[in-house]
C-alpha positions as CSV (number, residue, x, y, z in Angstrom):
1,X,0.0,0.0,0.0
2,X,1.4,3.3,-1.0
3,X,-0.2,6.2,1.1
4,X,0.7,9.7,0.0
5,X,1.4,12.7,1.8
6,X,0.6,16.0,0.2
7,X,3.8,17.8,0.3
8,X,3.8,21.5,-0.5
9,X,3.0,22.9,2.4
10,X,2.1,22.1,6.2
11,X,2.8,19.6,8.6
12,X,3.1,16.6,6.4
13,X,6.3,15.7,8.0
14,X,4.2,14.8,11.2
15,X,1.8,12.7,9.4
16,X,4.6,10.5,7.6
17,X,5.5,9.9,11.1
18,X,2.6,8.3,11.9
19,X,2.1,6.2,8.5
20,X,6.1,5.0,9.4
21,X,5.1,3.8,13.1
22,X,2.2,1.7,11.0
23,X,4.9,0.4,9.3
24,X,4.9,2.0,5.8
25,X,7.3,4.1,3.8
26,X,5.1,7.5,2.9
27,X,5.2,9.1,-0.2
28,X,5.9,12.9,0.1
29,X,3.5,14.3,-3.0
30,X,5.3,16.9,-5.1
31,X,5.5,15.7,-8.6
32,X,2.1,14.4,-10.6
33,X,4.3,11.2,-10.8
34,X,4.0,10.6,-7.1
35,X,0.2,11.3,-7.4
36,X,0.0,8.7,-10.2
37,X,2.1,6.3,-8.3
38,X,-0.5,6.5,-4.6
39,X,-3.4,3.9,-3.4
40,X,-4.4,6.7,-1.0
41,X,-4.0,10.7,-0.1
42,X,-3.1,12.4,2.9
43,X,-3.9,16.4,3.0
44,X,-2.3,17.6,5.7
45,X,-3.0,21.1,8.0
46,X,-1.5,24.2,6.8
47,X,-2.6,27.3,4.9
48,X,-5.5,26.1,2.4
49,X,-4.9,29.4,0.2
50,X,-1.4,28.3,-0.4
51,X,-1.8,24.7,-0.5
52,X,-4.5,25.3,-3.5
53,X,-2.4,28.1,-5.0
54,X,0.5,25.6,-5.1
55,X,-1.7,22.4,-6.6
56,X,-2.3,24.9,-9.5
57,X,1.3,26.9,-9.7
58,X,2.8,23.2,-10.1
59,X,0.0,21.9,-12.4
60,X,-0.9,19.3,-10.1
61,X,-4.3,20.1,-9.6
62,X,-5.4,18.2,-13.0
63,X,-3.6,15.3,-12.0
64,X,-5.5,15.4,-9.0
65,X,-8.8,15.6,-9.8
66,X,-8.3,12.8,-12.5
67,X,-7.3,10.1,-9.7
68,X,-9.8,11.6,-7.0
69,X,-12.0,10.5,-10.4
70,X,-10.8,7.1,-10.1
71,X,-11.5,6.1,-7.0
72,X,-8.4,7.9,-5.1
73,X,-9.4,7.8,-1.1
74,X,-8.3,11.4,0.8
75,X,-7.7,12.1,4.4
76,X,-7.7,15.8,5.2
77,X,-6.9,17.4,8.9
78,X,-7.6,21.3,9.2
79,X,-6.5,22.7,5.9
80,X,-7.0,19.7,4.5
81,X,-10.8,19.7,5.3
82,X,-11.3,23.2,4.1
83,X,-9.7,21.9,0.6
84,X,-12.0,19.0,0.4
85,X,-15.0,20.9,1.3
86,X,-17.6,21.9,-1.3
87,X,-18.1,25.1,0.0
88,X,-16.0,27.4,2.4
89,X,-18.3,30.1,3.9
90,X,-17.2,33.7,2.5
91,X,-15.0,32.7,0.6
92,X,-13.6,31.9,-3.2
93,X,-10.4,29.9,-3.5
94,X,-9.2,26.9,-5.2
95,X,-11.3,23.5,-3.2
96,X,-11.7,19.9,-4.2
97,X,-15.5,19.8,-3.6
98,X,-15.2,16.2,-2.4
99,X,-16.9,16.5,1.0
100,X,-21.1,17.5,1.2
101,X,-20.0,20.2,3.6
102,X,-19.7,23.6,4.6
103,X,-16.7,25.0,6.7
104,X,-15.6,28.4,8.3
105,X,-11.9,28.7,8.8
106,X,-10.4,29.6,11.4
107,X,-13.6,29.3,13.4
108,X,-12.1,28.4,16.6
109,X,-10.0,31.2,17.1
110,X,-6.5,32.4,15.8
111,X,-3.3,30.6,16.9
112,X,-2.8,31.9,20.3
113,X,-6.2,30.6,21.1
114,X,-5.0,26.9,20.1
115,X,-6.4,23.7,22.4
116,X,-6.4,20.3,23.0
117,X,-9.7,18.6,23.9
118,X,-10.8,14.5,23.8
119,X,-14.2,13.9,22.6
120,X,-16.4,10.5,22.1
121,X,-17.1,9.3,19.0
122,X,-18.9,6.4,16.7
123,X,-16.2,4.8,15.1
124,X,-14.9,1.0,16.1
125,X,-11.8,2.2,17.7
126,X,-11.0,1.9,21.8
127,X,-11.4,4.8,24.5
128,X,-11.9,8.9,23.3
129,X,-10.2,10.7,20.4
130,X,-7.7,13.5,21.1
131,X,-7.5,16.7,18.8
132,X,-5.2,19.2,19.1
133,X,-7.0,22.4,17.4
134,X,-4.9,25.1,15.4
135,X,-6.6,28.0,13.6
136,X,-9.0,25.1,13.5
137,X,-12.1,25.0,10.7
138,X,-15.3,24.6,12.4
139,X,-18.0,22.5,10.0
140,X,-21.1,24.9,9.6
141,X,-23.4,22.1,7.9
142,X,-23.4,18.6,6.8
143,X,-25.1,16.9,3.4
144,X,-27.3,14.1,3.9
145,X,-24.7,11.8,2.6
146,X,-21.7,12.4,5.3
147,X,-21.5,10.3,8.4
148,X,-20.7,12.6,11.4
149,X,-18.0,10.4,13.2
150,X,-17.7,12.9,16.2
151,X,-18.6,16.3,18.1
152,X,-17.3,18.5,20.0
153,X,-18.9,21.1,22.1
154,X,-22.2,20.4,19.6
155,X,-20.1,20.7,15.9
156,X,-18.9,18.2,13.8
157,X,-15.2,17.6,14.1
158,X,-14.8,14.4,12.6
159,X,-16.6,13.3,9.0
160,X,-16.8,10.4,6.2
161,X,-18.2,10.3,2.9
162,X,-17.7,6.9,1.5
163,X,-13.6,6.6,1.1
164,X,-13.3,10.5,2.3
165,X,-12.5,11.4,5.5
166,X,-11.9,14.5,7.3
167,X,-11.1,16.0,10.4
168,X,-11.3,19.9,12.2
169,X,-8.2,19.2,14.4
170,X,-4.6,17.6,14.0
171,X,-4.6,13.4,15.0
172,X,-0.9,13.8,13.0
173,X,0.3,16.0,16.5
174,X,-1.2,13.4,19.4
175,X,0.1,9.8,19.7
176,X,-2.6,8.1,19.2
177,X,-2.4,6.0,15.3
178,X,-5.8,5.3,15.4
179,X,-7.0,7.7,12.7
180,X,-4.7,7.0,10.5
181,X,-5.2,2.9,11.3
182,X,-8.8,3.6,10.2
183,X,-7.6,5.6,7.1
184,X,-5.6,2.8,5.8
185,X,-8.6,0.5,6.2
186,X,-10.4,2.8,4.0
187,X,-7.5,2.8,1.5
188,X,-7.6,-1.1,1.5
189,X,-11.2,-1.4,0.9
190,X,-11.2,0.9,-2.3
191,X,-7.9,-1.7,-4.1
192,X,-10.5,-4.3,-3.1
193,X,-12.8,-2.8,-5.2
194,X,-11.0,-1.6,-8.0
195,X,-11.3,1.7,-10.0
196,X,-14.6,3.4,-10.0
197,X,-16.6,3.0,-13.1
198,X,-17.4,5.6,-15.4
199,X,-21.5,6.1,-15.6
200,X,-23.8,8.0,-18.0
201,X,-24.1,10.8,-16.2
202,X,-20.1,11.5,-16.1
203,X,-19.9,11.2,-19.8
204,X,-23.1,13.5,-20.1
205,X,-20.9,15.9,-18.1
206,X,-17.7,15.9,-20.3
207,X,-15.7,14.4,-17.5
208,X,-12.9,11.8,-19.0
209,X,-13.0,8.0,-18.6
């Protein structure tokens, strides 16, 4: 399993960290040969402006979007959410629209008013989560198709669609693996399944198959 970590900008050095304790090499994602050459896709915390800005600059945004066509699974924490989102409240900048929701960033405060918090939550994994938040996103509303994994202080914090997942706060900076565990599990059920097939409606659109 090759598990990629998006590589322009952020903490992706933390979250190759993790994906090494769980036994596997990462792949830092510069080049649209390292996209080509991933199962699954990390987006790690950082600046979502320049993270998108840099996608384009490097032309690796088409690339992109053409294996997130295929089938490509995506984890994003904090900046990584807000690309993956398919809208971010007042604003216009580059997003992947992968995710039925909408975020505000930096809804929990600016930098100095970081936090660490544990919260409960519904997925098969033992005792409470533990997020660090960091200029964190706050999820203003979820589609009808996302699966809200876990709250905090009433919001969403954690969420899945299908093989996306996302989170508000920073698993990547606690010790716990178990996030990422459950990420690869994702990752492993999608090569089970194979590439997704292309349907009427995509070709109606114009999209490639």
């Amino acid at each position: 399993m090759r598990i990629g970590v998006l590589a322009l900008q952020g903490d992706f050095h933390k979250h190759g960290e993790h994906l090494k304790r769980l036994g596997l090499e990462p792949v830092y994602v510069r080049t649209r040969d390292d996209i080509l050459s991933i199962d699954g896709l990390i987006i790690p915390g950082g600046e979502s402006t320049t993270i998108g800005k840099l996608l384009v600059d490097f032309g690796l945004d088409a690339s992109l979007k053409e294996r997130l066509y295929q089938g490509l699974p995506v984890f994003g924490t904090c900046a990584g959410m807000i690309l993956m989102a398919k809208e971010i409240v007042g604003r216009e900048q580059f997003k992947l629209n992968l995710l039925n929701i909408s975020v505000e960033r930096n809804a929990y405060g600016r930098q100095i008013d970081s936090f660490e918090a544990e919260f409960e939550h519904s997925l098969p994994l033992q005792g409470p989560l533990h997020g660090v938040f960091i200029r964190a996103p706050r999820i203003a509303k979820v589609g009808p198709d996302v699966r809200i994994l876990a709250r905090f202080e009433g919001y969403p914090v954690l969420v899945q669609q299908g093989k996306y997942l996302a989170a508000s706060f920073h698993p990547e900076l606690t010790e716990n693996l178990e996030l990422h565990r459950y990420f690869l599990s994702l990752v492993e059920t999608a090569k089970e399944e194979g590439p997704a097939v292309p349907t009427l409606n995509d070709a109606a659109r114009g999209r490639k198959t």
